[in-house]
PAVEX-336577 format. One line per 2 residues: number of its first residue (from 1); their letters; for each residue x, y, z of C-alpha. Coordinates in steps of 0.1 Angstrom, whole numbers, padded with zeros to 4 digits. Example, Ala and Ser with C-alpha at 12.3 -4.5 7.8 and 13.67 -1.06 7.14 Angstrom:
% residues 2
1> AS> 0123/-0045/0078 ~ 0137/-0011/0071;
***
This chain:
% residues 218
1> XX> 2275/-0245/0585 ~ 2248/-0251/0611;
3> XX> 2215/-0268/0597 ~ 2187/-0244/0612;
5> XX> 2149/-0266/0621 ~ 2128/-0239/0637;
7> XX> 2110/-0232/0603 ~ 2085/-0249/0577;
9> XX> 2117/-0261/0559 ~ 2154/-0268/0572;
11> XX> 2182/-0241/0558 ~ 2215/-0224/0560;
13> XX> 2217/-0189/0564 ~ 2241/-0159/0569;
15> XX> 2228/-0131/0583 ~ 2230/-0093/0569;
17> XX> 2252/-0069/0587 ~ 2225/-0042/0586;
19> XX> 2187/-0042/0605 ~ 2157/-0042/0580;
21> XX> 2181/-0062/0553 ~ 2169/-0075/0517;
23> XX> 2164/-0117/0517 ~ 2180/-0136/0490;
25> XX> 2166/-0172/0492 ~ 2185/-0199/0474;
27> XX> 2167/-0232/0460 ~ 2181/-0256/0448;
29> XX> 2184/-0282/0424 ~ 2167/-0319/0418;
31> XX> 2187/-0343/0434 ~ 2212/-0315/0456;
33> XX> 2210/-0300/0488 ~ 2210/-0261/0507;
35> XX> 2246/-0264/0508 ~ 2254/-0264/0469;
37> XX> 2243/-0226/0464 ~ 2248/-0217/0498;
39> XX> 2286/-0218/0484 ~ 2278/-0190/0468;
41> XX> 2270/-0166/0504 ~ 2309/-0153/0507;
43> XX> 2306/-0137/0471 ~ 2271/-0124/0480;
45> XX> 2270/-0085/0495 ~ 2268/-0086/0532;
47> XX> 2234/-0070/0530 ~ 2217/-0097/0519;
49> XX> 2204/-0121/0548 ~ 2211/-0153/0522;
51> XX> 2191/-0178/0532 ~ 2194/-0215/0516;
53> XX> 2162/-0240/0516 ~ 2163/-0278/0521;
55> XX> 2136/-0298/0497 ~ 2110/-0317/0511;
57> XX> 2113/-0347/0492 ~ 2147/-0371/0504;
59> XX> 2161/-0388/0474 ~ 2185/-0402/0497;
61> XX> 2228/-0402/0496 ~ 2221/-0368/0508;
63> XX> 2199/-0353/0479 ~ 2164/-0342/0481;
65> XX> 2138/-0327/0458 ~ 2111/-0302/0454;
67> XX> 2090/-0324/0431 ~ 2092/-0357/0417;
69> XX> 2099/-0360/0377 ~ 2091/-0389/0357;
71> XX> 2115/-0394/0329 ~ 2101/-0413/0311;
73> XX> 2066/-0396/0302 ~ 2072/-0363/0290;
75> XX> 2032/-0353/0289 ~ 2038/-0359/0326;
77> XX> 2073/-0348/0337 ~ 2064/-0327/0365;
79> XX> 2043/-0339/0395 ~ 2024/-0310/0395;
81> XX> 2008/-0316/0429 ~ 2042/-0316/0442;
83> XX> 2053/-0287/0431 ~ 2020/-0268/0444;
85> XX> 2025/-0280/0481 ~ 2061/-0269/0474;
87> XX> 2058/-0233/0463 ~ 2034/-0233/0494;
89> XX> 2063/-0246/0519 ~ 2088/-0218/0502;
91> XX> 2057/-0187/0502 ~ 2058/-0201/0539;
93> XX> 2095/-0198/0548 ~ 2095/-0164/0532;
95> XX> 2073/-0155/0560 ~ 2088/-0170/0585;
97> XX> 2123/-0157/0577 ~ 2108/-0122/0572;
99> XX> 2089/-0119/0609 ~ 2120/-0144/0625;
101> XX> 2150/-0124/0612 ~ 2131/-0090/0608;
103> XX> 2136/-0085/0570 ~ 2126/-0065/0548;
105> XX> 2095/-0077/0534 ~ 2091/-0049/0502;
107> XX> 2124/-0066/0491 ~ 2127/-0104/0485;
109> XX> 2149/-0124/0458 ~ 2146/-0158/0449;
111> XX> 2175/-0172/0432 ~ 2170/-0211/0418;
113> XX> 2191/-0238/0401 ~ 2171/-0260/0374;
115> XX> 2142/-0271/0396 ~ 2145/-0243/0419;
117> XX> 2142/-0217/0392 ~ 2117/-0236/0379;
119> XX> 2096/-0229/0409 ~ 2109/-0192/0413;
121> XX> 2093/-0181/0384 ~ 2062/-0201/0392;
123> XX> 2060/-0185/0423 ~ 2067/-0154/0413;
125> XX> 2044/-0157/0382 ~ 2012/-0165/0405;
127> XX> 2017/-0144/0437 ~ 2041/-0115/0432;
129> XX> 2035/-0102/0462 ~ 2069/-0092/0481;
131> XX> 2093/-0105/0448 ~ 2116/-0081/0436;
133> XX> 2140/-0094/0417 ~ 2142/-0134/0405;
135> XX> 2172/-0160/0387 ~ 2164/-0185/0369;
137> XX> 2198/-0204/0367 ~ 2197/-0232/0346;
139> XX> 2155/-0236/0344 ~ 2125/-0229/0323;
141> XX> 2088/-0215/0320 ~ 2071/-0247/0333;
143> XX> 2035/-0242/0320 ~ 2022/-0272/0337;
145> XX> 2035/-0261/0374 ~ 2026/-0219/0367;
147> XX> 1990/-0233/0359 ~ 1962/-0209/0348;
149> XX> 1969/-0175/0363 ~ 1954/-0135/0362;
151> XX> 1982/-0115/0353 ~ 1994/-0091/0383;
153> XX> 2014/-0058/0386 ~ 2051/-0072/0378;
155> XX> 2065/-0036/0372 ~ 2084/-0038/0401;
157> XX> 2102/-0070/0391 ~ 2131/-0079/0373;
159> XX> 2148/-0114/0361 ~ 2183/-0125/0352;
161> XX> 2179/-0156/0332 ~ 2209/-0179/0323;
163> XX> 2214/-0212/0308 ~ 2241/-0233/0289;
165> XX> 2234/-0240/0251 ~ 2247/-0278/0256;
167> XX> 2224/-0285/0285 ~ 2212/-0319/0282;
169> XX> 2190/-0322/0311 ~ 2165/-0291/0299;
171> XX> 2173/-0283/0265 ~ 2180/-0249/0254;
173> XX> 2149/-0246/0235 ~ 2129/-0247/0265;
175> XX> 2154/-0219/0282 ~ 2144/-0193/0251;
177> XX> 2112/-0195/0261 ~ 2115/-0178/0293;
179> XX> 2123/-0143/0282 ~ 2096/-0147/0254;
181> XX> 2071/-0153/0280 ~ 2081/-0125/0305;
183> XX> 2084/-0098/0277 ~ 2050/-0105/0265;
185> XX> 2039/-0098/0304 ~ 2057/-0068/0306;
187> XX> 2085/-0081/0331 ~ 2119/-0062/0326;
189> XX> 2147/-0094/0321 ~ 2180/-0098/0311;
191> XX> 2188/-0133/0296 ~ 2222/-0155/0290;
193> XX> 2232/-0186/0272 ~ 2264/-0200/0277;
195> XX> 2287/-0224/0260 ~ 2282/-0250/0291;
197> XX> 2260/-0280/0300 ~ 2236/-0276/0334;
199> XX> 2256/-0261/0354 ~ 2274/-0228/0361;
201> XX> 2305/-0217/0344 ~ 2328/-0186/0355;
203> XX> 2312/-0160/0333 ~ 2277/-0172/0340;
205> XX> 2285/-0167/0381 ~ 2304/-0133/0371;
207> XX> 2270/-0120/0349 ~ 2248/-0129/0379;
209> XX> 2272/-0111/0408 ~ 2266/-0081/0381;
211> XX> 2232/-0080/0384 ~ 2229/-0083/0414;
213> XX> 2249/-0053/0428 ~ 2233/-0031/0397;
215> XX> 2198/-0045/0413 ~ 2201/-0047/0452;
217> XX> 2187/-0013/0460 ~ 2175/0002/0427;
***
């Protein structure tokens, strides 16, 4: 795998076998890296230019972050400033990658782990814009980070959500609020708990490769 520099953000990425292709961006997790979901690219369809992003933040041992978190005050878990610039630095890439690789820009996914979902949906919630489709693997509706927004036209958009009932890092609870939130916004979403801590089990991977070949060019 060769560790691309030219853009706002370092990434991975295996390119589409057809021009004008659909861009499936991977983010991932707090303390990972671009190669974790970038594992997933062989079981991806080969239209997809997948594309995996490397966080700003080094946590060092060869992890990195999108935001910092603070354990130990819940009121304020999420640097929220953090994860502003960051959503910035990802809106960014998106249009880099687009005008670099010659994508298409009416069809962009976002696909996150914990904190990377966590900043899909954000990103998605405030700026639509190009998003088609979004999953939320293993994340929640931070309210904090998505920050006082107008509701936009989301008709075009629809979510797979997933998460493990024994989860101990963001507890279910959290999760079930996700689909509540996008239902009450109109946004068409299909939502999954699993029998799993944070993390992705067989049947969670197998429920997300399903909606994504029923979604790629609906």
């Amino acid at each position: 795998m060769e560790l691309h520099t030219d853009l706002s953000l370092p990434y991975l990425i295996r390119k589409s076998s057809k021009p004008n292709a659909p861009l499936l961006l991977l983010l991932h997790g707090y303390g990972s890296n671009e190669a974790d979901l970038f594992s997933f690219a062989p079981e991806l369809p080969e239209d997809f230019c997948v594309v995996a992003l490397r966080a700003p933040i080094d946590l060092g041992f060869g992890g990195y972050a999108w935001y910092d978190i603070n354990f130990t005050d819940l009121e304020k878990f999420n640097d929220v400033e953090q994860a502003q610039q960051a959503i910035a630095l990802i809106k960014k890439c998106i249009s880099e990658l687009i005008s670099t690789y010659d994508l298409n820009p009416e069809n962009v996914w976002l696909c996150g782990f914990s904190q990377g979902a966590i900043l899909s949906n954000a990103l998605c919630i405030q700026s639509p814009g190009n998003i088609k489709n979004v999953i939320m693997l293993s994340g929640y509706w931070a309210s904090d980070i998505i920050g006082d927004f107008r509701p936009k036209d989301y008709s075009k958009i629809r979510y797979f959500i997933s998460h493990g009932t024994e989860d101990a890092v963001i507890p279910i609870e959290w999760a079930r609020k996700t689909p509540e939130n996008l239902n009450l916004l109109g946004i068409k979403n299909i939502y999954h708990e699993y029998l799993s801590g944070h993390g992705i089990v067989p049947q969670n991977f197998h429920d997300f490769l399903t909606f994504v070949n029923a979604n790629l060019y609906r």
